[in-house]
C-alpha positions as CSV (number, residue, x, y, z in Angstrom):
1,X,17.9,8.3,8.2
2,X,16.9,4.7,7.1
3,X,16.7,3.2,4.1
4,X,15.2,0.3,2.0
5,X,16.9,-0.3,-1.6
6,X,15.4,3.6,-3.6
7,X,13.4,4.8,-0.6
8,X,14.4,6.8,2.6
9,X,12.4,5.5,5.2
10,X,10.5,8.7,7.6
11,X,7.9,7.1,10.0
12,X,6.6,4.1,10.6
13,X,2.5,4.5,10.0
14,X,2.0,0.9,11.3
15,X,2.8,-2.1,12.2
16,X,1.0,-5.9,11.9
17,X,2.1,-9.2,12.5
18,X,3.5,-9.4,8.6
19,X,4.5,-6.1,7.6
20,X,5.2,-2.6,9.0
21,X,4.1,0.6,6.9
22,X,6.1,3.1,6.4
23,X,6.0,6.9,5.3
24,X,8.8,7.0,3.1
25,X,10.5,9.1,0.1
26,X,11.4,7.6,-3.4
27,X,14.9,8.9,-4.0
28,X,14.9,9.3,-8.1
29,X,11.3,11.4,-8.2
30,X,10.8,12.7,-4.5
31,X,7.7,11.5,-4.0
32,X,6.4,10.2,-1.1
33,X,4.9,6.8,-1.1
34,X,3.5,4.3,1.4
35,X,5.8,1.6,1.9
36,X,4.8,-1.7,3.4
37,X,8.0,-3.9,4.0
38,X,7.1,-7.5,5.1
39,X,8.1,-8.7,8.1
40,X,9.6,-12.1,7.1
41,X,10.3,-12.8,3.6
42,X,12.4,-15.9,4.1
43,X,9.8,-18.7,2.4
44,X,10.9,-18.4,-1.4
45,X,7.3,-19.0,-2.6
46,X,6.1,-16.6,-0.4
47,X,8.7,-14.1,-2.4
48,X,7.5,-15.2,-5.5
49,X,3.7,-14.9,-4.7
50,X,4.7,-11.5,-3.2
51,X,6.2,-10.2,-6.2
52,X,3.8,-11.4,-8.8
53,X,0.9,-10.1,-7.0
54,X,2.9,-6.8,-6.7
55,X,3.4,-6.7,-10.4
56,X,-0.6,-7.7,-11.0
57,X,-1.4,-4.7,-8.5
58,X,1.3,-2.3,-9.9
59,X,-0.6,-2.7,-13.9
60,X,-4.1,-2.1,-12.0
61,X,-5.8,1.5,-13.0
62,X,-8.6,2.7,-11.5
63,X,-9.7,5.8,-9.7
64,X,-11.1,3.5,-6.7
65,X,-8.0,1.3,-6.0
66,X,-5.0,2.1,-5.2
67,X,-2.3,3.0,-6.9
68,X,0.7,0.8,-6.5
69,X,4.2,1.8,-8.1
70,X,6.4,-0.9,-7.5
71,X,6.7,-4.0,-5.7
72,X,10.4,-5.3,-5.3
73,X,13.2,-6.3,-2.7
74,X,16.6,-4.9,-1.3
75,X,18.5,-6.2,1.7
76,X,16.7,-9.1,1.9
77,X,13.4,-7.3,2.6
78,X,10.2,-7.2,-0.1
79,X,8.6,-3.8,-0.5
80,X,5.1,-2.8,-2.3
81,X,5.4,1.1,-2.5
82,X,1.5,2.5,-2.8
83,X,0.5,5.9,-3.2
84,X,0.6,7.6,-0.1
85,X,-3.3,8.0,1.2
86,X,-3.0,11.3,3.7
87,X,-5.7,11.7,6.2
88,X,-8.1,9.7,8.2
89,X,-8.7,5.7,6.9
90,X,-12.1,5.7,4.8
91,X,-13.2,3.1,7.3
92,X,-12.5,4.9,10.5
93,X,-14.6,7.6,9.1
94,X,-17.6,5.2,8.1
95,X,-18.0,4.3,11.7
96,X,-18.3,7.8,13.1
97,X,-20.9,9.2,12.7
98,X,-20.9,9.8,8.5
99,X,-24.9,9.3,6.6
100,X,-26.1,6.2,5.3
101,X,-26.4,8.0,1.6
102,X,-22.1,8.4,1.9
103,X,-21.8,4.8,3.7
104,X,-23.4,3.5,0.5
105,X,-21.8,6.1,-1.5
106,X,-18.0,4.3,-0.6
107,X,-19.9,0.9,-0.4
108,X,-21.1,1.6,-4.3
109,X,-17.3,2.8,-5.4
110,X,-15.4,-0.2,-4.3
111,X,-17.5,-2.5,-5.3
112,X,-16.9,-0.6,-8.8
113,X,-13.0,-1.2,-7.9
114,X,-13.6,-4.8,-7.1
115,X,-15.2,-5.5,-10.6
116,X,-12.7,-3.6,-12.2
117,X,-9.9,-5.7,-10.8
């Protein structure tokens, strides 16, 4: 079992060339989260910017964006934890085969999410 700071760390759900995503468990509540842990957190204004924009996100409410609970760092490593979206990407979906009404349906709902943010 691995760990980051007050997460227990399950799967990785993938990995880029800044951060890896991670299915993980928030000790205190036992809820499971999506945590994306950034690969190299070394440039202090990148830290900064990381965390700021984590606490922007975190204050965000909307029922098309989502939800992020915390943003922080432990061992050296920044986290965002995000609610933990099951099932298959929204995007991956658009492309197979779904109707133009439900394309425009998802189009229509994050532009809402953009102008809310």
């Amino acid at each position: 079992m691995r760990r980051l700071g007050p997460y227990e760390l399950l799967e990785a759900l993938g990995r880029g060339a800044a951060a890896t995503v991670y299915r993980a468990r928030e000790e205190s509540t036992g809820r499971s989260v999506a945590l994306k842990v950034v690969a190299r957190p070394e440039d202090p204004i990148a830290r900064e910017r990381f965390l700021r924009e984590g606490a922007v996100l975190a204050a965000l409410r909307h029922p098309g964006i989502l939800e992020v609970h915390a943003a922080g760092s432990a061992d050296g490593r920044l986290y965002l934890a995000t609610a933990l979206v099951e099932g298959a990407r929204t995007l991956d979906r658009a492309w197979q085969g779904e109707p133009l009404e439900q394309r425009v349906s998802w189009v229509r709902d994050a532009a809402r999410a953009l102008g809310h943010a």
